[in-house]
C-alpha positions as CSV (number, residue, x, y, z in Angstrom):
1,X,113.6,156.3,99.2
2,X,115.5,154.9,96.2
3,X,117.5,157.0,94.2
4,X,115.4,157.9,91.2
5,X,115.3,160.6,88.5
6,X,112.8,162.6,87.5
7,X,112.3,164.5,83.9
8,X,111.6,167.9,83.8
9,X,107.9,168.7,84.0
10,X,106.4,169.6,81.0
11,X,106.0,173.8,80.7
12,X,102.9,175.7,80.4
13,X,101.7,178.6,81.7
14,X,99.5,178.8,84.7
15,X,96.2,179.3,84.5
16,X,94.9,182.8,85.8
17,X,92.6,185.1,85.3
18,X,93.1,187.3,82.7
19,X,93.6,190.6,84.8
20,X,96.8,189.2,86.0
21,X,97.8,189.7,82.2
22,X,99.9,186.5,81.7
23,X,101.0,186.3,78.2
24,X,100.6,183.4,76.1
25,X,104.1,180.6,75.7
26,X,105.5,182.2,73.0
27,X,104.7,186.2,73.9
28,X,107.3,187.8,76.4
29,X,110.8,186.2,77.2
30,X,108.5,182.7,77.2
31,X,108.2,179.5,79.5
32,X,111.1,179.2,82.0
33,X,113.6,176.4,81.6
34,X,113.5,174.3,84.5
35,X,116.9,174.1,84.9
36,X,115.9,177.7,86.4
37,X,113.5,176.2,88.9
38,X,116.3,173.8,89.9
39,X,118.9,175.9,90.6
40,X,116.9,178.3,92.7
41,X,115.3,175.5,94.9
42,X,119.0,174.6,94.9
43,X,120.9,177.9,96.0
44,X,117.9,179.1,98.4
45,X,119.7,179.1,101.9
46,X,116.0,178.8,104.0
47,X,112.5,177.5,102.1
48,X,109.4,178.2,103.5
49,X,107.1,174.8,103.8
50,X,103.2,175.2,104.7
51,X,101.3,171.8,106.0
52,X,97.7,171.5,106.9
53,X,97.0,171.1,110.9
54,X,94.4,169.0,111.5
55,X,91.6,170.9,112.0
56,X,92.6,172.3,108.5
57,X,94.3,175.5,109.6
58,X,97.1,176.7,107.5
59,X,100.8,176.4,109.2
60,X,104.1,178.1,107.4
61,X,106.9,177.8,109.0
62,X,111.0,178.2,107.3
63,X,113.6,175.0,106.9
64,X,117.0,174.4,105.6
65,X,116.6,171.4,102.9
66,X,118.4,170.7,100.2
67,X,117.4,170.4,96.4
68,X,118.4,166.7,95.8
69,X,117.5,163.8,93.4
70,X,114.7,166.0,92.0
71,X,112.9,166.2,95.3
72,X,113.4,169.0,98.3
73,X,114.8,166.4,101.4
74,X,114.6,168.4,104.8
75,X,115.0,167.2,108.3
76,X,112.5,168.2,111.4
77,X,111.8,166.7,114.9
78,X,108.5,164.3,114.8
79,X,107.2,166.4,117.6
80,X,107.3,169.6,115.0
81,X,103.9,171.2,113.9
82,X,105.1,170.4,110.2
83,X,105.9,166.9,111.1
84,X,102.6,166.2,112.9
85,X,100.9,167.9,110.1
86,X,102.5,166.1,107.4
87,X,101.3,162.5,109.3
88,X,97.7,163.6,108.7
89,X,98.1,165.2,106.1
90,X,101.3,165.1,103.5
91,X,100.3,167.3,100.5
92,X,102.5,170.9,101.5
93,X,104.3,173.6,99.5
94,X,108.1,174.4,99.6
95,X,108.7,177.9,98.5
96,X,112.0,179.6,97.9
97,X,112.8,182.4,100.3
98,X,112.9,184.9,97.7
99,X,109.7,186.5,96.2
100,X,111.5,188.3,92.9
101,X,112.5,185.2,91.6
102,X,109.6,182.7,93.1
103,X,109.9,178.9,92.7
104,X,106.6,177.3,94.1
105,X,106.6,173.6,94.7
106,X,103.8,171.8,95.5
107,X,103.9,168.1,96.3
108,X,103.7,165.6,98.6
109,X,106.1,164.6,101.7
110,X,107.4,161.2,102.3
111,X,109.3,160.4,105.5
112,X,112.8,158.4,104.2
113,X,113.9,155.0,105.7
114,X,116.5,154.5,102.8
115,X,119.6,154.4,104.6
116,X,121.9,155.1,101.6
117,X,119.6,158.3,100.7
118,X,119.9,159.7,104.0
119,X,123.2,159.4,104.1
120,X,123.5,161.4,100.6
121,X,121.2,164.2,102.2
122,X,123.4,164.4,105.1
123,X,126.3,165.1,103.0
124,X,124.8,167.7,100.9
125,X,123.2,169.2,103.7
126,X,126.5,169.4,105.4
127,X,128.8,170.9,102.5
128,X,125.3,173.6,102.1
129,X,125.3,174.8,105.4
130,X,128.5,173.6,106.5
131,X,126.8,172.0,109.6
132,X,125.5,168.4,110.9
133,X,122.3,167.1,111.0
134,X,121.3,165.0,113.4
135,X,118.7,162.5,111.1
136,X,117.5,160.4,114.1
137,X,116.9,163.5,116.0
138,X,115.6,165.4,112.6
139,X,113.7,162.3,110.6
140,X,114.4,163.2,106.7
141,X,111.5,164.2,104.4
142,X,111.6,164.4,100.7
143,X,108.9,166.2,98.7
144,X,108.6,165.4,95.5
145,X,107.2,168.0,92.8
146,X,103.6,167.6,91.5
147,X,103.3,171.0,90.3
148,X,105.8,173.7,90.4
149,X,105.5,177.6,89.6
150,X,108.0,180.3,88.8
151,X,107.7,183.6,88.5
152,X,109.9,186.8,87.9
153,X,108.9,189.4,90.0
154,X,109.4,192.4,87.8
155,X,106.7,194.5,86.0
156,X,108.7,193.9,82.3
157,X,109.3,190.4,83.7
158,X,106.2,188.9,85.4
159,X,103.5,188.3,82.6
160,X,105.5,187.4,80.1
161,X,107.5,184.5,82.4
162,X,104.9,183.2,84.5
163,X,105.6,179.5,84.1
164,X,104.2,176.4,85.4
165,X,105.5,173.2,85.4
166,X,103.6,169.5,85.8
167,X,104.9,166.2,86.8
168,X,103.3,162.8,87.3
């Protein structure tokens, strides 16, 4: 996958019904930079990634990635639930392993033959976790954001931050 950037989504707020009491853009502490989105997909050690099975079962299971070129790249064996799910099917959600300060990413996964962008994954995946990946062993994966969500998990916090961001 060529290196590419992509803008920041444009910021709304999600659409819900109203007794989850989301205030409108401009009541509360207002939309969410993305910049805040970024850096938690960014700093979150483990991310939690749910693919479709086949039969159209849900399947969550945790993965180190790394936040890079405006898409989350991770590695996983072919023979892995996610990665057979992901050949039927490659629509999933990443979610940051912290609920207080949620980042939801949906999007879809694209296996990545670009040898120059694996390469760039390896290194940041080594200087994050200060470990190797094997990416013949673990084939590389980037999903790129279709629509993300954030949320601050606080009573004073959650209405009036609920943010959603959408990207073409």
């Amino acid at each position: 996958m060529a290196k590419r950037r992509q803008a920041a989504g444009q910021a709304t707020r999600p659409r819900m019904p109203a007794e989850y009491g989301i205030l409108s853009p401009r009541k509360g502490k207002g939309l969410l930079p993305w910049s805040w989105a970024a850096h938690r997909l960014a700093k979150s050690r483990g991310h939690w990634i749910a693919t479709t099975r086949p039969d159209g079962s849900p399947h969550v299971m945790i993965v180190w990635g790394v936040w890079l070129e405006d898409a989350f790249y991770f590695g996983t064996s072919r023979n892995s639930r996610k990665a057979r799910n992901l050949r039927t099917n490659p629509h999933c959600v990443v979610c940051t392993e912290r609920a207080d300060e949620a980042v939801i990413l949906e999007g879809v996964a694209q296996a990545v033959s670009d040898a120059a962008a694996i390469k760039r994954f390896a290194q940041a995946y080594r200087k994050k976790y200060e470990e190797e990946i094997d990416t013949e062993q673990f084939p590389v994966h980037a999903v790129r954001p279709r629509t993300v969500f954030g949320f601050v998990s606080t009573a004073e916090a959650w209405a009036g931050t609920a943010t959603r961001w959408q990207f073409k």
